[in-house]
C-alpha positions in Angstrom: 0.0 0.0 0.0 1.8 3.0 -1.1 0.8 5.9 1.1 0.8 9.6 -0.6 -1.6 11.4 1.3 -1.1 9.9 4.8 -2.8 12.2 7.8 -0.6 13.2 10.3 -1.4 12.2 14.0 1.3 12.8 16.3 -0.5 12.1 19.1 -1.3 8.3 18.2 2.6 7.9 17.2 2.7 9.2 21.1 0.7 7.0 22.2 2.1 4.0 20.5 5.6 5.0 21.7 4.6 5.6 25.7 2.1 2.5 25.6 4.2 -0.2 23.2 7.9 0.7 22.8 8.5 2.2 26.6 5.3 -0.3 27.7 4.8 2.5 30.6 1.7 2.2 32.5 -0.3 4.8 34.6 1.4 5.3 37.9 5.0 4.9 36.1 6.9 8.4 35.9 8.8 9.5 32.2 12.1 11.4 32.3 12.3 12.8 28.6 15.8 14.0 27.4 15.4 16.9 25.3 17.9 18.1 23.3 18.4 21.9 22.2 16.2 22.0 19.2 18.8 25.2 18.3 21.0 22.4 17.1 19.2 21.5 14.3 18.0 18.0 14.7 15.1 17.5 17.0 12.6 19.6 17.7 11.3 21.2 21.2 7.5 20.2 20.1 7.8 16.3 20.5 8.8 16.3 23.9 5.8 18.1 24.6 3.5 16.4 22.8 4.6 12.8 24.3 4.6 14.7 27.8 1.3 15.8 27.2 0.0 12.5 26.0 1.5 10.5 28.8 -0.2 12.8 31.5 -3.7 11.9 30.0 -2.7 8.1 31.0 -1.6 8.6 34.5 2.5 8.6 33.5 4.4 11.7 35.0 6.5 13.1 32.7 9.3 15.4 33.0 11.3 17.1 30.3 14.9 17.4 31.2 16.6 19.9 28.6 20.1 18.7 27.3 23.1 20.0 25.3 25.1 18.2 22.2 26.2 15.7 24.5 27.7 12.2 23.4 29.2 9.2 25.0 29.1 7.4 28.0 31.8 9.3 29.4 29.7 12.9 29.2 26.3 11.9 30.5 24.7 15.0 32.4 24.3 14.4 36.2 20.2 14.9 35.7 20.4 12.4 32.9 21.9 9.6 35.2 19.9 11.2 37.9 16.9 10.1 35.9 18.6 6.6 35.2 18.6 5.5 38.3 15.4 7.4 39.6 12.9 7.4 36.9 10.8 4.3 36.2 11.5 5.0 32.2 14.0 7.2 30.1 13.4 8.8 26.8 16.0 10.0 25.0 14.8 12.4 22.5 18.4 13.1 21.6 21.3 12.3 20.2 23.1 11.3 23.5 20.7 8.3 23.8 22.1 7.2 19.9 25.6 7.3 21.1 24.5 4.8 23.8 22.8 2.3 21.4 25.7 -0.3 21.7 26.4 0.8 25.3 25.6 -0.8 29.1 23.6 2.1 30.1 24.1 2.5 34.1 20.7 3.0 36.2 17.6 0.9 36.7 15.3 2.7 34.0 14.1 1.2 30.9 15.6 3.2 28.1 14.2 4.0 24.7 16.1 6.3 21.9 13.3 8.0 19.7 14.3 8.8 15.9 10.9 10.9 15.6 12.7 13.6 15.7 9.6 16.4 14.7 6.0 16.1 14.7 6.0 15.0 11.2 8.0 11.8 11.9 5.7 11.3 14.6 2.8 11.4 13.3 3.8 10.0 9.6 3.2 6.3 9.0 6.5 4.9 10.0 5.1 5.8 14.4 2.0 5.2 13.9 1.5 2.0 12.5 1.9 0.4 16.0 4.7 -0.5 17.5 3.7 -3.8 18.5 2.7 -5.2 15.0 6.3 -3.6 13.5 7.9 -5.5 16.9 6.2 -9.4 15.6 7.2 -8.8 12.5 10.9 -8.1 13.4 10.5 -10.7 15.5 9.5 -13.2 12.5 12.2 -11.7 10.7 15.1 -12.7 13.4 13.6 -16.1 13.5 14.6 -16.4 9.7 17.8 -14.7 9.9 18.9 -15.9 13.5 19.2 -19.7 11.9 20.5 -18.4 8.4 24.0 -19.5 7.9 24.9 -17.4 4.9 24.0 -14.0 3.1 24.8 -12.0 0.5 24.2 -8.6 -0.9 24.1 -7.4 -4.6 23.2 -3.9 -6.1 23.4 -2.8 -9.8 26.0 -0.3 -9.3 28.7 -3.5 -8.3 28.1 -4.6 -5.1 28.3 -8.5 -4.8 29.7 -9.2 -1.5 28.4 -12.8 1.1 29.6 -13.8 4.8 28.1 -16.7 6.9 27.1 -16.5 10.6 28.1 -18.0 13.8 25.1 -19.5 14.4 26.4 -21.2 18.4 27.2 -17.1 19.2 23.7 -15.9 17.9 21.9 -18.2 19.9 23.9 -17.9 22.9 23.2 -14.5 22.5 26.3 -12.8 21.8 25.8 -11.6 18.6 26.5 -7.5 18.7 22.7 -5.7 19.3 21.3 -2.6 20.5 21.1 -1.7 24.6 17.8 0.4 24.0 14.7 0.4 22.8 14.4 2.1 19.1 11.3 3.9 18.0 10.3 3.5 15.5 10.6 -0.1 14.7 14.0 0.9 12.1 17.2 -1.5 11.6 17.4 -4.9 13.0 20.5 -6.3 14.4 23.6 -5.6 12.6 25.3 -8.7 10.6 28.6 -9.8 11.0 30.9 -9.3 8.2 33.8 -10.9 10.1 33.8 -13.8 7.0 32.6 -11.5 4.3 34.1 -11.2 0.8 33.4 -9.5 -2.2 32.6 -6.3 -3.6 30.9 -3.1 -2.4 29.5 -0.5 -4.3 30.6 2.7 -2.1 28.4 5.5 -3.3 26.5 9.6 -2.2 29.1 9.5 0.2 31.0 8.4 3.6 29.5 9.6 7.2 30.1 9.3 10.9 28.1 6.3 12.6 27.1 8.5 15.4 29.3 7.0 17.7 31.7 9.5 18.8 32.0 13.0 18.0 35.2 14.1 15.4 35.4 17.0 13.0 34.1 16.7 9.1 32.7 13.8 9.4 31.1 13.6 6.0 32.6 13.3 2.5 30.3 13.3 -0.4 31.3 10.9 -3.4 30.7 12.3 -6.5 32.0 9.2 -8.4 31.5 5.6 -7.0 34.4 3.6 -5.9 34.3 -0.4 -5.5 36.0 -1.6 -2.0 37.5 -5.0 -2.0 36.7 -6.9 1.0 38.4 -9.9 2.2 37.5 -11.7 5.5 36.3 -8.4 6.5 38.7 -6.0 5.8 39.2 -3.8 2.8 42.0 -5.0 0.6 41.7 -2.6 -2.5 39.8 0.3 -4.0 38.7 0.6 -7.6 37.8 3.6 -9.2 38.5 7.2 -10.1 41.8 8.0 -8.5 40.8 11.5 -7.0 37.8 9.5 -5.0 39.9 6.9 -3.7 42.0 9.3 -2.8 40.0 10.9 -0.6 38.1 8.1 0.8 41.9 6.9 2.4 42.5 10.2 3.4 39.2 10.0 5.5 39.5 7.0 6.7 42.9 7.4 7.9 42.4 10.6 9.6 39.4 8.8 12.0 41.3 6.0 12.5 44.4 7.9 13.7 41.7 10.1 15.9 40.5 7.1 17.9 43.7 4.6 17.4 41.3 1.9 15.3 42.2 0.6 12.2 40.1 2.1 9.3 39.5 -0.3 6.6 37.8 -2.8 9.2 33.7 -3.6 7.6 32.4 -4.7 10.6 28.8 -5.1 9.8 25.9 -4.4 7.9 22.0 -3.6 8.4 19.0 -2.2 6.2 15.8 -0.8 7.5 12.5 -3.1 7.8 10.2 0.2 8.1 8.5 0.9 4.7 6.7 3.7 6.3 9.6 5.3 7.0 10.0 9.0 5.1 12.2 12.1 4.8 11.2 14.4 1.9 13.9 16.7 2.4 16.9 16.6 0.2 19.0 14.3 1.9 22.1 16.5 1.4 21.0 19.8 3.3 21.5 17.7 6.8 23.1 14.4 6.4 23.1 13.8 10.1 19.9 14.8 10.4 18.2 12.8 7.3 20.5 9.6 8.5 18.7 9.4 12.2 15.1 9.0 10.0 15.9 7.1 6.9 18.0 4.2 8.0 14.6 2.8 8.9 13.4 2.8 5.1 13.9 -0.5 3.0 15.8 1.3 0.9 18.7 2.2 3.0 21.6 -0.3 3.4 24.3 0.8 5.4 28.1 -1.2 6.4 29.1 -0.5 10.1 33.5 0.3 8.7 36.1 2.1 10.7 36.8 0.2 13.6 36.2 -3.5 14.8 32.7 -3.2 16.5 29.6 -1.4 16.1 28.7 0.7 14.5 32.4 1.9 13.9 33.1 5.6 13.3 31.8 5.2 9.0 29.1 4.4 7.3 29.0 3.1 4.0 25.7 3.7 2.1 24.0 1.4 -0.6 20.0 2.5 -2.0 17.6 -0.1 -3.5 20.0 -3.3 -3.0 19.0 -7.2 -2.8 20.0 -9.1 0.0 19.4 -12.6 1.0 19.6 -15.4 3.6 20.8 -19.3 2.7 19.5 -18.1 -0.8 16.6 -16.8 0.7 15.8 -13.0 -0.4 14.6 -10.6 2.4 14.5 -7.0 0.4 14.9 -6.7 -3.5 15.6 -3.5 -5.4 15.4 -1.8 -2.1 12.2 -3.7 -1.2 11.3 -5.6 2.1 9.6 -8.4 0.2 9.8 -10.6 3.9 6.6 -8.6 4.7 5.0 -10.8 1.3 5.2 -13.7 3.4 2.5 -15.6 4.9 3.6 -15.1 8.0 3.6 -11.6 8.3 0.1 -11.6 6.1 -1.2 -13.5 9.7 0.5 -11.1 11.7 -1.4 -8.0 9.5 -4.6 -9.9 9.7 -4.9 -10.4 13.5 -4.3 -6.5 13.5 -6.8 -5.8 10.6 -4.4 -4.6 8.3 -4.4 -4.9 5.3 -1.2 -4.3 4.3 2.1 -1.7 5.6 2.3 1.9 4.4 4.9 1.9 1.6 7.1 5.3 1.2 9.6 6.0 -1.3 10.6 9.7 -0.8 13.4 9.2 1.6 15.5 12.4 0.3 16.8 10.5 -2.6 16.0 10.1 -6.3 
């Protein structure tokens, strides 16, 4: 179902966040981190509205106002005040996205929020609700969790495959996020400790959102094809000036934070068709990046350092990708939501189908 004319209702996105993806409950109190909409990436209104909305079903909210903060290591005494105090934490900020990979000290339940205006939260990606987008991530670990290989292609070069520890992923020990996302975005990241092959590097290189380090974006005008071996880029292809720069890049992070740059840790796509940003995507990479990597359409590679998500991203549009030969999006497309499956899973929710958006800032 492609959705062009969706109607905006933040407050049901707020309700489906406080309710489904915090699961807070009246009598519960909220600490919301709000970061300084002056920065440019979320807004003051959000806050506000979930504050607003959580009051009407007995939850106390309070809005604690933050800075550009980032890290473990630069948490705000009232933010860890409201870790340990607060039955639930939202951050509506980028300091809860720098903790996504993080043990996160306190007793609160902690959710990052990438609705970062009233658009986003009330557009089709937050207000489908979270618990159906939760079962059918859900189904679609239980497909990849006992896949032993994968492999990724797009028609600009990339044909790269890795397998899967399947004893670690079942033991649990396969790298995932700390917090609670909303919306419903990027599943677990996938290994590419064994990968091999090709990537189609393209649009350009950007920071993970990890740490904090200066220019952290390069825009490719020209693509450039990254040999991988085992994991680890062996050789770039291309137009000189390009390559170029992208080892220039990547050997200026890694020598910031003493990692080794041409390490491709991992990979993830989004599994939200609803999902939209129809803004250029170049006017605010960082800002576009935090909304769009929970489109189908948007593969990224965790690279610059052996963990997740590293310091770079590497960004692929409308690839395939597959599991033991099994495909899970095509052209950009989550075709896992075609299967029967997921059709019970819309059906006990009387839905039809998901929302589908395109317009994610890119042609």
């Amino acid at each position: 179902m492609v959705e062009e004319n969706w109607q905006s209702d933040p407050r049901k996105g707020a309700r489906s966040l406080i309710t489904e993806a915090i699961g807070a409950r009246s009598g519960d109190t909220l600490a919301i981190i709000a970061e300084d909409a002056g920065l440019g990436i979320y807004d003051a209104m959000v806050p506000v509205c979930v504050a607003d909305v959580a009051g009407e079903l007995g939850i106390a909210a309070t809005i604690i106002p933050v800075g550009d903060h980032a890290g473990l290591s630069d948490i705000p005494k009232p933010v860890l005040d409201a870790l340990e105090t607060a039955t639930h934490v939202l951050f509506h900020a980028r300091l809860g996205d720098t903790l996504r990979f993080d043990t996160i000290p306190g007793k609160a339940s902690v959710t990052m929020s990438y609705a970062l205006d009233l658009s986003v939260l009330g557009g089709p990606a937050c207000t489908i609700p979270h618990g159906v987008m939760r079962e059918i991530q859900t189904a679609y670990d239980a497909v990849v969790d006992r896949a032993e290989t994968w492999r990724i292609c797009c028609p600009l070069g990339t044909d790269i495959s890795g397998t899967q520890d399947l004893d670690k992923i079942a033991a649990g020990d396969a790298e995932d996020f700390t917090v609670i996302r909303y919306p419903v975005c990027a599943p677990r990241p996938i290994s590419c400790k064994t990968a091999n092959g090709v990537v189609a590097v393209t649009h350009w290189l950007m920071a993970s959102g990890n740490q904090k380090y200066d220019d952290d974006e390069l825009l490719l005008p020209e693509i450039v094809l990254a040999e991988i071996e085992n994991g680890r880029v062996v050789d770039f292809k291309g137009p000189a000036e390009q390559i170029a720069r992208m080892r220039t890049h990547g050997e200026r992070v890694g020598r910031q934070f003493g990692i080794d740059p041409w390490i491709v840790h991992s990979w993830h796509a989004g599994i939200n068709p609803g999902a939209f940003y129809p803004v250029e995507a170049t006017v605010d990479l960082e800002r576009w990046g935090k909304v769009a990597f929970a489109n189908p359409r948007y593969l990224h590679f965790h690279t610059c350092g052996a963990y997740a998500p590293g310091e770079i991203a590497w960004t692929l549009f409308d690839a395939s990708a597959e599991f033991d030969g099994r495909p899970i999006w095509i052209d950009g497309n989550f075709v896992f939501v075609d299967d029967p499956e997921v059709k019970t899973i819309l059906s006990a929710h009387q839905l039809a189908s998901l929302p589908i958006r395109q317009d994610i800032g890119i042609p």
